[in-house]
N, CA, C and O atoms as CSV, one atom per row, in Angstrom:
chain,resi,resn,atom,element,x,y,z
A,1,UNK,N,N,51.317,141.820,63.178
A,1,UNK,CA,C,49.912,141.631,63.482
A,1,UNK,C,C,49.536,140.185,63.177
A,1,UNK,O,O,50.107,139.483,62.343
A,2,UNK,N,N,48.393,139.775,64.034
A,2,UNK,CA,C,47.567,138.500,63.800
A,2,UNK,C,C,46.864,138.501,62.531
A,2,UNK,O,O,46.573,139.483,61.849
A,3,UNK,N,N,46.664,137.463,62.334
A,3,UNK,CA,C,45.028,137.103,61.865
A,3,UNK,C,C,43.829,138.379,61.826
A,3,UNK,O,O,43.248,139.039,60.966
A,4,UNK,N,N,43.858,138.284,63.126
A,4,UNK,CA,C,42.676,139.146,63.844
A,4,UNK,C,C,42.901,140.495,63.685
A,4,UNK,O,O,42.128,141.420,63.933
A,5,UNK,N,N,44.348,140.541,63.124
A,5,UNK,CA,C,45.207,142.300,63.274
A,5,UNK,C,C,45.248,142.724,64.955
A,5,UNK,O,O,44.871,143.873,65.184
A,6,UNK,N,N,45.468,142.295,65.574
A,6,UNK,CA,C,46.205,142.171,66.842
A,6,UNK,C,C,47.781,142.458,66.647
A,6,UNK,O,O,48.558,141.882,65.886
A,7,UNK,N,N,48.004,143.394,67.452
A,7,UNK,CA,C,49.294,143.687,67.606
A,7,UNK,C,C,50.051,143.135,68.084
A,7,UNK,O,O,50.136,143.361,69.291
A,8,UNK,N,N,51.143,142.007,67.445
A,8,UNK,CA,C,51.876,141.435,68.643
A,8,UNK,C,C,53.057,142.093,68.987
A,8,UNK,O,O,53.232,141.745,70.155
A,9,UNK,N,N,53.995,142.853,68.666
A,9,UNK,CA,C,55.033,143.299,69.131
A,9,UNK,C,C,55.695,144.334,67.824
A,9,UNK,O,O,54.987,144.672,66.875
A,10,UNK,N,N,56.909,144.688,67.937
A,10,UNK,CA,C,57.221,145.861,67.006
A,10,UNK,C,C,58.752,145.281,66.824
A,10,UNK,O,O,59.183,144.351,67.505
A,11,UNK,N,N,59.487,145.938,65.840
A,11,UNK,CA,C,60.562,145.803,65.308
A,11,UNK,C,C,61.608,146.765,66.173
A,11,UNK,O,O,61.700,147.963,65.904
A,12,UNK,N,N,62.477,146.078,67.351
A,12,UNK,CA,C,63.477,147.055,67.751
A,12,UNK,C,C,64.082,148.783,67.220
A,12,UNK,O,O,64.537,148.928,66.085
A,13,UNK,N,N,64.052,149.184,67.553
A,13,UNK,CA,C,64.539,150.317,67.002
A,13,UNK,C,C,66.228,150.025,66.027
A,13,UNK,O,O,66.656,150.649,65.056
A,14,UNK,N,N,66.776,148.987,66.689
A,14,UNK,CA,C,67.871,148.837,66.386
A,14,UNK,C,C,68.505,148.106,65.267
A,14,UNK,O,O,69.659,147.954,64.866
A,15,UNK,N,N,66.884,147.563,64.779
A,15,UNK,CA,C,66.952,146.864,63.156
A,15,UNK,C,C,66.042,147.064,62.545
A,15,UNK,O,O,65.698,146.139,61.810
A,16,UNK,N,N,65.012,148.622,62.526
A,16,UNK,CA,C,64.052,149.063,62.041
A,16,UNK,C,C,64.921,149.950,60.244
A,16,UNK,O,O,64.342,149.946,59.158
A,17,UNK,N,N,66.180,150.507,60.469
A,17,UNK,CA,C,66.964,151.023,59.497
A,17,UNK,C,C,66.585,149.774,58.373
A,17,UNK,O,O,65.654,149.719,57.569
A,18,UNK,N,N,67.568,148.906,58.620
A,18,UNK,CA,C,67.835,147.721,57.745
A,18,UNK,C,C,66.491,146.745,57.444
A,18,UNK,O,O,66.388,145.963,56.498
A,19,UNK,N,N,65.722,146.936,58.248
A,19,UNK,CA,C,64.058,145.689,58.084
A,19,UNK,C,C,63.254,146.907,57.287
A,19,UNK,O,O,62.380,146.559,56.493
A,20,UNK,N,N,63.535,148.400,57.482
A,20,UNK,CA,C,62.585,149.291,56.321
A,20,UNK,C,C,63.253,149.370,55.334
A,20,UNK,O,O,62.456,149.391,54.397
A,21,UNK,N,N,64.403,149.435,54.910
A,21,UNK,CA,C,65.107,149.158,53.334
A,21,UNK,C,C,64.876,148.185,52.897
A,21,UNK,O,O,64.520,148.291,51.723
A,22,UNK,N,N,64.908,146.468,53.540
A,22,UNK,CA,C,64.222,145.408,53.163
A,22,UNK,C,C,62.956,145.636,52.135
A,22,UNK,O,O,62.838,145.416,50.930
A,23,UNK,N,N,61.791,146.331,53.424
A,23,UNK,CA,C,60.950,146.516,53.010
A,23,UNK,C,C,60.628,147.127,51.832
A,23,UNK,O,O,59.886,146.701,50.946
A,24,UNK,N,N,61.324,148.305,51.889
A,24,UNK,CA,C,61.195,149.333,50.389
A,24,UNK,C,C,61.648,149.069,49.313
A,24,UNK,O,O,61.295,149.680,48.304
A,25,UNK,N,N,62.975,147.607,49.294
A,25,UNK,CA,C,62.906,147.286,47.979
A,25,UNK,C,C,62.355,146.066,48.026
A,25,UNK,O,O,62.694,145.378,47.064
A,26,UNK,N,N,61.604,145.517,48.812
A,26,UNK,CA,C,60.699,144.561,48.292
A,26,UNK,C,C,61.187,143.230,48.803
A,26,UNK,O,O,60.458,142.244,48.702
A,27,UNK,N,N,62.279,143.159,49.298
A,27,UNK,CA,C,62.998,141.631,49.148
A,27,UNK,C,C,62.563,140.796,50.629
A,27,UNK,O,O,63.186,139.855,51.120
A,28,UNK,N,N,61.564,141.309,51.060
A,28,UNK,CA,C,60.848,140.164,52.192
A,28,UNK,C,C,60.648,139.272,51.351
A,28,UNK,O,O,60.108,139.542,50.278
A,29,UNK,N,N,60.986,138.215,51.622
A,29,UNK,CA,C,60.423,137.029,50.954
A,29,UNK,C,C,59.309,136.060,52.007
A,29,UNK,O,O,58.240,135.611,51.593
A,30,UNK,N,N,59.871,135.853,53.531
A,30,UNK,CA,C,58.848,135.247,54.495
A,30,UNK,C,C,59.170,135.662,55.656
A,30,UNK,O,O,60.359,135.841,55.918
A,31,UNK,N,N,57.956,135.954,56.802
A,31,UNK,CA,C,58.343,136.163,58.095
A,31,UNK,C,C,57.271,135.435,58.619
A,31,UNK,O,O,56.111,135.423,58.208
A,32,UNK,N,N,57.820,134.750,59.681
A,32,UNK,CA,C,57.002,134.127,60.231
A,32,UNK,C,C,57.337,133.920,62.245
A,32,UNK,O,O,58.461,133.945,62.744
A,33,UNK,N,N,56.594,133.814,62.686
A,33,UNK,CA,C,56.868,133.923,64.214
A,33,UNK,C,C,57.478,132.378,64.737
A,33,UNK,O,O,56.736,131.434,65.006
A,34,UNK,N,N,58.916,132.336,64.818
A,34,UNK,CA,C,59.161,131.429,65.556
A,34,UNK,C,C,59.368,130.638,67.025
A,34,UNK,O,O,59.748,129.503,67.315
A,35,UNK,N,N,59.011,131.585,67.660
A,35,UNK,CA,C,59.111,131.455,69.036
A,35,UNK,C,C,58.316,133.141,70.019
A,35,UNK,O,O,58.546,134.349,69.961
A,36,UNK,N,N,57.340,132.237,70.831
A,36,UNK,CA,C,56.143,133.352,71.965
A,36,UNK,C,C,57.024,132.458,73.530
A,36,UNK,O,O,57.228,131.313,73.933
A,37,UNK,N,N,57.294,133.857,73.940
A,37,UNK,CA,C,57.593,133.548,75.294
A,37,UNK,C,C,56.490,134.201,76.469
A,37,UNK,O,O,56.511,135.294,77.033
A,38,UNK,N,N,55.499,133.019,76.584
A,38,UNK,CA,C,54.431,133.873,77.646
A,38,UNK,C,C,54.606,133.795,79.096
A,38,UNK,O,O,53.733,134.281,79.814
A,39,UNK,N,N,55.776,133.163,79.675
A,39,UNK,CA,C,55.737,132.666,80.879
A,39,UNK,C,C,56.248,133.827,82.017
A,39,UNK,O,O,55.824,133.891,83.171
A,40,UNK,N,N,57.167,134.642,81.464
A,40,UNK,CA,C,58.421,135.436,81.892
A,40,UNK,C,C,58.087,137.171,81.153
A,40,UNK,O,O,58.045,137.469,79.960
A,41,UNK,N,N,57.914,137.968,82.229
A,41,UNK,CA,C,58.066,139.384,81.543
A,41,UNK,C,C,59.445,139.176,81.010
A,41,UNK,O,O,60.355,138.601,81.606
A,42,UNK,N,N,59.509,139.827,79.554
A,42,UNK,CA,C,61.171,139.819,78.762
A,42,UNK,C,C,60.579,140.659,77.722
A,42,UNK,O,O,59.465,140.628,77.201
A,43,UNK,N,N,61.714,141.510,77.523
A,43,UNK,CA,C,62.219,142.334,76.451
A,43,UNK,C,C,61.611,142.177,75.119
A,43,UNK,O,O,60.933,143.029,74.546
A,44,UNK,N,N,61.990,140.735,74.580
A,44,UNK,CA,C,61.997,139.956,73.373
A,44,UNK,C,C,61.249,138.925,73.487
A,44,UNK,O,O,61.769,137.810,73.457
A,45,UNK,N,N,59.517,139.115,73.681
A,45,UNK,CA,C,58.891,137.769,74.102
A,45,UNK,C,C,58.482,137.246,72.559
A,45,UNK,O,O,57.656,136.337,72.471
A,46,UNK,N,N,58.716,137.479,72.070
A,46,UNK,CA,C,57.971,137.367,70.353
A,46,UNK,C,C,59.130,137.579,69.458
A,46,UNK,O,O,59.603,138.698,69.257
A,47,UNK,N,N,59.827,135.895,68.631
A,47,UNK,CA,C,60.897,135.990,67.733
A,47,UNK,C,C,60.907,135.670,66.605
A,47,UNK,O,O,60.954,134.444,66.505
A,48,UNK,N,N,60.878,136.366,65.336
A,48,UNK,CA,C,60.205,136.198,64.100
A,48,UNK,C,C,61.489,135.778,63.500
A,48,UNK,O,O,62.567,136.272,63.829
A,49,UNK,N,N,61.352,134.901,62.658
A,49,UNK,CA,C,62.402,134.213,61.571
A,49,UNK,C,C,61.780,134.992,59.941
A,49,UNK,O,O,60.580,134.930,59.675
A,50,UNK,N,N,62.590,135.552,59.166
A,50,UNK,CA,C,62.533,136.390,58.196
A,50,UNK,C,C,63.798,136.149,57.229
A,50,UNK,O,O,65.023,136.212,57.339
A,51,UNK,N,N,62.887,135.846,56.248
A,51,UNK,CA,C,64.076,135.199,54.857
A,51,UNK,C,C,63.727,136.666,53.725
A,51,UNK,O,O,62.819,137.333,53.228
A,52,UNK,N,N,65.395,136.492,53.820
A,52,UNK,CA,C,65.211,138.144,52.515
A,52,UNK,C,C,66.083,137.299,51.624
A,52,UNK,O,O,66.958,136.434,51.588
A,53,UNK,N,N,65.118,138.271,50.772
A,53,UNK,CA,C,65.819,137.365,48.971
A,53,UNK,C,C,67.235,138.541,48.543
A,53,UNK,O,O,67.182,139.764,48.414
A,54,UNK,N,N,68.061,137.892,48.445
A,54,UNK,CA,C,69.218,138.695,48.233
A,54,UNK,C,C,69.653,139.387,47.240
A,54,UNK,O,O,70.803,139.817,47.154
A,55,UNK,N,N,68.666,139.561,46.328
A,55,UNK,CA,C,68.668,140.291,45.166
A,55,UNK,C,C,67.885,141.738,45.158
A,55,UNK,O,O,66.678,141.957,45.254
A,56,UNK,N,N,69.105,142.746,44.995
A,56,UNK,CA,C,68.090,144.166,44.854
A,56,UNK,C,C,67.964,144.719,44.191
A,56,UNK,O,O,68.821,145.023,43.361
A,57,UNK,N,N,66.603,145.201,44.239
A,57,UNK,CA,C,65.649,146.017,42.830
A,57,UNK,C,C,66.265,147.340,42.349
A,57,UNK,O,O,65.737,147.971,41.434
């Protein structure tokens, strides 16, 4: 989500396993949107860069 809480896109099904264990022990450290593809209908228009701290709780 935005700012605004606007929905921009969702987490593949195919790394939702491993990005909700992230989540549940806590070790997001930053996500941030590195790349909007508005030009082209695509799959993957919205690519988030996400640093996990490698230590688990």
């Amino acid at each position: 989500m935005d700012q605004e809480q606007r929905v921009l896109g969702y987490v593949p099904r195919y790394y939702t396993q491993a990005f909700g264990r992230f989540m549940d022990e806590k070790r997001l450290d930053k996500c941030y949107i590195s790349n909007v593809e508005k030009q082209t209908h695509c799959d993957v228009c919205v690519s988030v860069t996400v640093k996990i701290d490698g230590k688990q709780s």
